[in-house]
C-alpha positions in Angstrom: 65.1 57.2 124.7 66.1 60.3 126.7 62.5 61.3 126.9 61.0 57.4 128.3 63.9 57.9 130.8 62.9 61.3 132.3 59.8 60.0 132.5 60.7 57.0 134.4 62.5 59.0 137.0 59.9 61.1 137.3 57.5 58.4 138.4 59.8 56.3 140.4 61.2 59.7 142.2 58.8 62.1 142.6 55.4 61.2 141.6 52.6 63.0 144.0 49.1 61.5 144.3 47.5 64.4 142.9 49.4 63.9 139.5 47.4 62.5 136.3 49.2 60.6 133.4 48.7 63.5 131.0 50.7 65.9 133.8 53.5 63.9 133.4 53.6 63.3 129.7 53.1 67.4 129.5 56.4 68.3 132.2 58.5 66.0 130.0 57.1 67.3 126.4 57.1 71.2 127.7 61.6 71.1 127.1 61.5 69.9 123.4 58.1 71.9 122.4 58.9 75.3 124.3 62.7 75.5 124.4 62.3 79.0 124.5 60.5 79.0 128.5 63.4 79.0 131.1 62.6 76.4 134.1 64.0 76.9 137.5 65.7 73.6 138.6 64.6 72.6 142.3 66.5 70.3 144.2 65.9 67.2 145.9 64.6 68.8 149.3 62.1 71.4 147.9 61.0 69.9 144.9 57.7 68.5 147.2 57.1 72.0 148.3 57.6 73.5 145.1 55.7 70.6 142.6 52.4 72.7 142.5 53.5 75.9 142.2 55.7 74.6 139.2 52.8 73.1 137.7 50.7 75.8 137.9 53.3 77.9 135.7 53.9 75.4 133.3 49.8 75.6 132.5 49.9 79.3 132.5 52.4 80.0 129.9 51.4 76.6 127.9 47.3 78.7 127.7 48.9 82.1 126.8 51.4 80.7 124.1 51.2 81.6 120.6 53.2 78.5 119.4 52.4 75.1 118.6 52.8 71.9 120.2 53.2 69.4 118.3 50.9 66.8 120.0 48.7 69.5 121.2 46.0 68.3 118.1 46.3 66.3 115.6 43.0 65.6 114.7 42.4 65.3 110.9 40.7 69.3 110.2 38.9 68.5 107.1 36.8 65.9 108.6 34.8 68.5 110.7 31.4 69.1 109.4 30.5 72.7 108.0 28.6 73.3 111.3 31.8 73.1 113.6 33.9 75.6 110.8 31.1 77.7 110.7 31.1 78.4 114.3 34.5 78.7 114.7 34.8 81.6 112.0 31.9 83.3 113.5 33.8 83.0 116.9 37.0 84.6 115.4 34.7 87.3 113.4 33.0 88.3 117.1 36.5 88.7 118.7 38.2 90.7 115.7 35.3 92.3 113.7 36.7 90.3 109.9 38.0 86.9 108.8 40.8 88.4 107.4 42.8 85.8 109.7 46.8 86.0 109.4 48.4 82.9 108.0 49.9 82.4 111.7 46.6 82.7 114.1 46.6 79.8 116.2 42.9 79.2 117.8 43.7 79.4 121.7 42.2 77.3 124.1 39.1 79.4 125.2 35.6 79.0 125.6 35.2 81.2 122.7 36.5 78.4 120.3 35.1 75.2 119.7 37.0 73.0 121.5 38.0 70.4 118.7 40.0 73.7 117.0 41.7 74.4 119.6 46.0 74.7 118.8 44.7 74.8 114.7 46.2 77.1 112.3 43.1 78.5 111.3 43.7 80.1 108.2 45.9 77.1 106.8 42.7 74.7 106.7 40.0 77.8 105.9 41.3 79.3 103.2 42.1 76.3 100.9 40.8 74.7 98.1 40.1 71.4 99.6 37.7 73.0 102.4 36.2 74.9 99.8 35.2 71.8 97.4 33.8 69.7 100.3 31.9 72.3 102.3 30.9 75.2 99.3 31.0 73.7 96.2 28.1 71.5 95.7 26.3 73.7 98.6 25.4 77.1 97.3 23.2 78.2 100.4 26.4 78.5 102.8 27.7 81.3 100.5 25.0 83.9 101.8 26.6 82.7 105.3 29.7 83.2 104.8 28.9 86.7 103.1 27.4 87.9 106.2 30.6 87.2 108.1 32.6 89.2 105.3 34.4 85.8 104.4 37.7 86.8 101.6 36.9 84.7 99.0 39.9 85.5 97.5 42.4 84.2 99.9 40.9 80.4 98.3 43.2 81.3 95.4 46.8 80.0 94.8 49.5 81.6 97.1 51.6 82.6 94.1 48.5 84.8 92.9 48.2 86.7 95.9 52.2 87.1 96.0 52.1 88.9 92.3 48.7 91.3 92.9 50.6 92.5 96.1 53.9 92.3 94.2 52.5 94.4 91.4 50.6 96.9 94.4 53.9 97.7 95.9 55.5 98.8 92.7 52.4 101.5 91.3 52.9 102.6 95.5 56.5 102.5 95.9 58.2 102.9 91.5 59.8 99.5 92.6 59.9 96.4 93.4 63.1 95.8 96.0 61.1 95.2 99.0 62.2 95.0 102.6 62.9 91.7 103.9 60.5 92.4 106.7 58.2 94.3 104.9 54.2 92.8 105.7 51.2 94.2 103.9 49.6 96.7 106.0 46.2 96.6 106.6 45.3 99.8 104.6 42.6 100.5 101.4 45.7 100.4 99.4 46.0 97.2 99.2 43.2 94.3 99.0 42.3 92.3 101.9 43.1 88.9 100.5 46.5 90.6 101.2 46.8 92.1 104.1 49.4 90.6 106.7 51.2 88.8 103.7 54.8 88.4 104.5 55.8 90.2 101.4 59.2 90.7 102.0 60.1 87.3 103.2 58.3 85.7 100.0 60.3 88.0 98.0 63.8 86.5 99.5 62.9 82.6 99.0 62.2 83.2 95.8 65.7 84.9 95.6 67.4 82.5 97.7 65.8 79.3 97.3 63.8 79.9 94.1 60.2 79.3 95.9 57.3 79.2 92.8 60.2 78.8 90.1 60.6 75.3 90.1 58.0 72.8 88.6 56.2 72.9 85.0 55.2 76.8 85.6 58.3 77.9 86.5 58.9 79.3 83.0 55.9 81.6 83.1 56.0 82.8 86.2 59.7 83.9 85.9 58.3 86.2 82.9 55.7 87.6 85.0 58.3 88.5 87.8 60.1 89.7 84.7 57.4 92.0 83.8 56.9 93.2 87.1 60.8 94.1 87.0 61.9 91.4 89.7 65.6 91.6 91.0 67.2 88.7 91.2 70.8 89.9 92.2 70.0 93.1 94.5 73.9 93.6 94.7 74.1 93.6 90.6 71.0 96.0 90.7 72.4 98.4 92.9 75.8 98.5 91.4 74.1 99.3 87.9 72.1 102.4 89.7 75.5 103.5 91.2 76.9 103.5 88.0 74.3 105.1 86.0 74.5 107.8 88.7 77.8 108.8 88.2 77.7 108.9 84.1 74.9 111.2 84.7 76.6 113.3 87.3 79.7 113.8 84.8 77.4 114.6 81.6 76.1 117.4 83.8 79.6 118.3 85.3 80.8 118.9 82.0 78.1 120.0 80.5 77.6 122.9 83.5 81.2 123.4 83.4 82.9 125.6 80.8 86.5 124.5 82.0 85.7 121.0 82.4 89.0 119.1 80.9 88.5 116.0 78.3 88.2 112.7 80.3 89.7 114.0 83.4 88.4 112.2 86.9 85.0 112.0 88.5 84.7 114.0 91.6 81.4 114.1 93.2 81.0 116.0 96.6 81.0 113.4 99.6 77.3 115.3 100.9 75.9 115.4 97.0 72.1 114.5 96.4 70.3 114.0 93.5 68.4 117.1 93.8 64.4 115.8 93.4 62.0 116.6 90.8 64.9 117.6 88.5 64.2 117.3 84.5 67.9 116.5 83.7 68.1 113.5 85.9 66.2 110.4 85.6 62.7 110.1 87.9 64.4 106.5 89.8 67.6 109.0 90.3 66.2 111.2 92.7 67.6 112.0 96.2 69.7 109.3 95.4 72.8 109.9 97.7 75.8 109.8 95.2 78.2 111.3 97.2 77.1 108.9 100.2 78.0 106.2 97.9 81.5 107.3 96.5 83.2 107.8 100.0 81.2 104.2 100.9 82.8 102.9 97.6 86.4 104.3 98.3 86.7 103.5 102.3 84.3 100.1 102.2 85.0 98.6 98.9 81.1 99.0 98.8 79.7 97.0 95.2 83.4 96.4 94.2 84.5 93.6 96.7 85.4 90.5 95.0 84.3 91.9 91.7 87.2 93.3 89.5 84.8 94.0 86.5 82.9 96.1 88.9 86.1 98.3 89.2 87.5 97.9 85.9 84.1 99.6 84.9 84.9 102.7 87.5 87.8 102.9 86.1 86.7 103.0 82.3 84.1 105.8 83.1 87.5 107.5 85.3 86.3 107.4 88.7 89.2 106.6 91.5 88.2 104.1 93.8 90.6 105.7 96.4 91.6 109.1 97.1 94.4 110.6 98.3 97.7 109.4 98.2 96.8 105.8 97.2 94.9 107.9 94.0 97.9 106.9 92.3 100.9 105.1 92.7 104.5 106.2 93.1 105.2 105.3 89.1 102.7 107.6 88.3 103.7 110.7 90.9 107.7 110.1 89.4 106.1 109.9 85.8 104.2 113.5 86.4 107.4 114.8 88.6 109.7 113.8 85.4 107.3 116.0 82.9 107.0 118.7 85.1 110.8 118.6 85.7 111.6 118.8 82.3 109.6 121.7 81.2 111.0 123.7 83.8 114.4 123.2 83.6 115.4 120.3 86.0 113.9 121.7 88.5 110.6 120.5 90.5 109.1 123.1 93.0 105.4 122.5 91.9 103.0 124.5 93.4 100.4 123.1 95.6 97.5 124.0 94.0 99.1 122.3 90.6 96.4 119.6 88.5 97.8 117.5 86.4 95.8 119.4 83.3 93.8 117.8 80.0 94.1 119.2 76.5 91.8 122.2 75.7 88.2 121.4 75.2 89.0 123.7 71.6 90.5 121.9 68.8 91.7 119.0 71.0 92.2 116.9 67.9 94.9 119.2 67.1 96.3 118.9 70.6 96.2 115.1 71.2 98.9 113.9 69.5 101.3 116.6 70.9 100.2 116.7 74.5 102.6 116.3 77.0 100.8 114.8 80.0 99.8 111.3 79.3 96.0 110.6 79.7 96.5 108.4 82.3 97.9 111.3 84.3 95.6 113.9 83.4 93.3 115.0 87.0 96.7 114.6 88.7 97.2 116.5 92.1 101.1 116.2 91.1 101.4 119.6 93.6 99.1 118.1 96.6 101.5 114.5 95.9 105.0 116.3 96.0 103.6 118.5 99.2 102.7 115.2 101.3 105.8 113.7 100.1 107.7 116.8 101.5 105.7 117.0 104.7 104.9 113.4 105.0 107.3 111.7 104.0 104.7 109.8 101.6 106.0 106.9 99.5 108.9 107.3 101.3 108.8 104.2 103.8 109.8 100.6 103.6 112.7 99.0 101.5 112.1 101.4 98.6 112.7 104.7 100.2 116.2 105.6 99.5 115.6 105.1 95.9 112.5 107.0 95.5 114.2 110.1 97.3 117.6 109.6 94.7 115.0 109.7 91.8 113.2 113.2 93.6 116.8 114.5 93.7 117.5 113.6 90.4 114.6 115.4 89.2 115.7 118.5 91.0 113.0 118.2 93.9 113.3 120.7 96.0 113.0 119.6 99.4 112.7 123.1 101.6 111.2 125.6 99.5 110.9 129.5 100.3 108.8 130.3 102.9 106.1 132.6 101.7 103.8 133.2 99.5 104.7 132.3 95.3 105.3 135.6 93.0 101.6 136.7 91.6 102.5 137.8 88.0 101.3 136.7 84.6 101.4 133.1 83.9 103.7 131.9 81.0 102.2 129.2 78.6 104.4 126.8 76.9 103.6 126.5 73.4 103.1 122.9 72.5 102.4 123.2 68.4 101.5 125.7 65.9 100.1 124.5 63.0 98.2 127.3 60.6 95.0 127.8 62.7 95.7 125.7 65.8 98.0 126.9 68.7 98.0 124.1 71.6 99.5 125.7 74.6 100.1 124.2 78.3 99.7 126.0 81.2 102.2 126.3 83.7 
């Protein structure tokens, strides 16, 4: 109704002699098929002086558009004889040297088209089975035609086909399959023409998102031949997976590379650490992979673990701490290392800075286990770092809770203003923990 009314105003208001029928019907089409084309509004007193030039305008940008119209033509395509296709694919071979023609080409309205394809989605009536069984089928002698204008005989096949050979393409060129969302296959002797300008990476997310190809009575068999091809459905699972199997790997090494590496203590991994590449003791899909990148994006983003709790129960099982710093641990652990530490040195707690809450010793640790002080919860520690910004800080020590916390610290023997200068350099003292025959466990101070 909105559109007969604009039209009525338009002839009762405004209508010039030099107008036609179809120049009205296209000003009051042009606002619902090209939304996208600003119009100047005229008023009342220079809209006779300004009619033509708007006119004019309107046919200009309507000729060089790449979109559409609806009612532009809707004659039926497949009733065209082979003469009329065949001259409109030699037209389109002339301008652009192949007939490789992207699934969005719109023939424009030149003299270098026939006229009756003019505003027709080439490819999407060319390069179908249905054109092919009425014009090529049961007429042999238009193949050698088509040959001559280099016609892709493979774009006739299903689009699901062309999706998996470029699928498949992209993995031997790239060791995967997780392609861009606005990746399109390049025109390049990599990859066959029946693909080239296939919007690979927008096929990939329907079938994703909305399950394009996976629903009807092959859906079974072409999930197993995505499945074969490695397909992801859940990029976020997928990623997580390769984050953690980065970090398992990084701590065999660590330990393995590290002679003083303590049993089960935390993963650290330097926040500028790559995979090195080309590197025999990591896996080949590992490589350049920024790990540390992905820690500090983990512990200051909630990267992979937001609104998934298994995701950071399985850090946590492997002993790498989503956060760092003071929020590392929380007050009940600090007070539960300060009480230990307290205890084996008298009742009094001047830790030194530099003091890690240490593991057993990697020798004989079955001997040691039992009889170890520190708890394993506690073991990678800072305690002295914790104690330092609680003296400095005044860490832990805000809110309702703070007078407690600091009676506990005094009860411990904290001590809050330590000598200034640097700590004696002598020879360390080890408390011995068990002696049993063969097996002394000592902890360091």
């Amino acid at each position: 109704m909105i559109y007969i009314f604009e039209l009525f105003l338009l002839l009762l208001c405004c209508w010039p002699s030099n107008y036609s029928a179809i120049d009205a019907f296209v000003l009051v089409q042009r606002r619902r098929d090209f939304p996208q084309i600003k119009v100047r509004r005229y008023s009342s007193t220079d809209i006779t002086s300004s009619r033509n030039r708007y006119n004019t305008r309107y046919y200009n940008t309507l000729l060089q558009s790449t979109v559409q119209p609806r009612w532009w033509n809707k004659r039926d395509i497949s009733e065209l004889p082979f003469d009329s296709s065949l001259r409109v694919l030699e037209a389109y071979h002339r301008i652009h040297g192949d007939l490789v023609i992207p699934g969005s080409f719109i023939v424009p309205s030149t003299n270098e088209y026939p006229k009756e394809w003019h505003g027709v989605k080439l490819a999407k009536h060319i390069y179908t089975m249905r054109w092919w069984q009425r014009h090529i089928s049961q007429n042999k002698d238009r193949v050698s035609q088509l040959n001559k204008l280099s016609f892709v005989w493979e774009r006739l096949q299903p689009r699901w086909n062309l999706f998996v050979d470029a699928l498949g393409i992209y993995r031997n060129l790239y060791g995967d399959v997780m392609v861009p969302a606005t990746f399109t296959v390049p025109r390049s002797n990599d990859w066959p023409k029946a693909c080239w300008d296939l919007p690979l990476g927008g096929i990939v997310q329907r079938v994703r998102l909305r399950h394009d190809y996976l629903i009807g009575d092959n859906a079974i068999e072409r999930k197993q031949q995505l499945d074969r091809l490695g397909f992801v459905y859940d990029v976020s699972e997928y990623k997580f997976q390769k984050f953690l199997k980065a970090l398992k790997w990084f701590n065999r090494l660590d330990r393995e590379n590290s002679a003083s590496s303590q049993l089960n203590s935390a993963i650290r991994v330097p926040s500028k650490f790559v995979v090195p590449d080309n590197d025999e003791r990591w896996p080949s899909d590992l490589w350049n992979y920024q790990l540390g990148a992905k820690c500090m994006a983990v512990r200051q983003k909630k990267l992979y673990v937001k609104g998934h709790p298994e995701r950071k129960q399985a850090l946590e099982d492997i002993g790498f701490r989503r956060r760092s710093g003071n929020a590392s641990f929380g007050w009940l652990d600090v007070v539960h290392g300060a009480a230990i530490y307290s205890q084996m040195h008298g009742r009094e707690l001047n830790v030194p800075f530099s003091f890690v809450v240490p593991a057993p010793p990697t020798e004989n640790p079955e001997g040691c286990l039992d009889s170890w002080p520190w708890p394993e919860r506690l073991w990678g520690l800072k305690l002295g770092q914790r104690l330092k910004d609680v003296r400095l800080k005044g860490a832990y020590l805000k809110g309702k809770d703070a007078e407690l916390r600091r009676a506990q610290l005094d009860n411990l023997g904290f001590v809050w203003k330590p000598p200034r200068g640097r700590r004696r350099r002598g020879i360390q003292t080890e408390d011995v923990v068990e002696e049993d025959d063969d097996i002394i466990c000592t902890v360091p101070e």
